[in-house]
C-alpha positions as MATLAB code, in Angstrom:
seq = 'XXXXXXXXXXXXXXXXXXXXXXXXXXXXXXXXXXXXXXXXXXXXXXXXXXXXXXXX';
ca = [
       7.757   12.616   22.515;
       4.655   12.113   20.176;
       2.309   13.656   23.288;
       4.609   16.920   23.583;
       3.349   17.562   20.280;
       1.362   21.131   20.733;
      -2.680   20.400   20.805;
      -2.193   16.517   20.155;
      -2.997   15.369   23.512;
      -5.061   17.873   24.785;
      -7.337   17.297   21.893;
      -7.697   13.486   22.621;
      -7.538   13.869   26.407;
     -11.352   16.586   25.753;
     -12.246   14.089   23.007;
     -11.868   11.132   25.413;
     -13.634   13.030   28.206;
     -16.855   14.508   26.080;
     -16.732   10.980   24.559;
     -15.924   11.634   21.058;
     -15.066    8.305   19.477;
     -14.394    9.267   15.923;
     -12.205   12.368   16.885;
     -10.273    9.416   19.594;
     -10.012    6.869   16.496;
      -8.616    9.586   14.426;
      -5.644   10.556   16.787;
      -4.721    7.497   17.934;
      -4.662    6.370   14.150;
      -2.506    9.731   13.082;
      -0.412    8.850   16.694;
       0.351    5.280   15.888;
       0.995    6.183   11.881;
       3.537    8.876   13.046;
       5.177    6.042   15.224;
       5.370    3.747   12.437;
       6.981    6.020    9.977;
       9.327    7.226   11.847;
      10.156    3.832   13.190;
      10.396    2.564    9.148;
      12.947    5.813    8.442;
      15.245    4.878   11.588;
      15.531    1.603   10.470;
      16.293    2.161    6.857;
      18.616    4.890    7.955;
      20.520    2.467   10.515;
      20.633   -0.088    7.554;
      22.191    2.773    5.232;
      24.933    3.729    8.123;
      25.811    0.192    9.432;
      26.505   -1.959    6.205;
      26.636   -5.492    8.577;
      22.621   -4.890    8.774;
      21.793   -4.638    5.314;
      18.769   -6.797    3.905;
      19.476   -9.829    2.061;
];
């Protein structure tokens, strides 16, 4: 879902290929923070709806 994002992955797919290692560093790091917040809201959210997984 995260590569269907308009521009994303045609920007690192040209910054991979004209070798652009700041501008590949950069999306990866905004790719992989995007996955981790999300992942961090769907868990705190599933915690919030299902009251047997609340933290102890």
């Amino acid at each position: 879902a995260i590569f269907l994002w308009p521009g994303l992955s045609t920007t690192l797919i040209n910054a991979v290929q004209h070798r652009d290692y700041p501008l590949v560093q950069g999306t990866v790091f905004i790719i992989a923070a995007a996955f981790i917040l999300i992942t961090l809201f769907v868990d705190v959210f599933n915690a919030y709806l299902d009251p047997r997984i609340r933290y102890r």
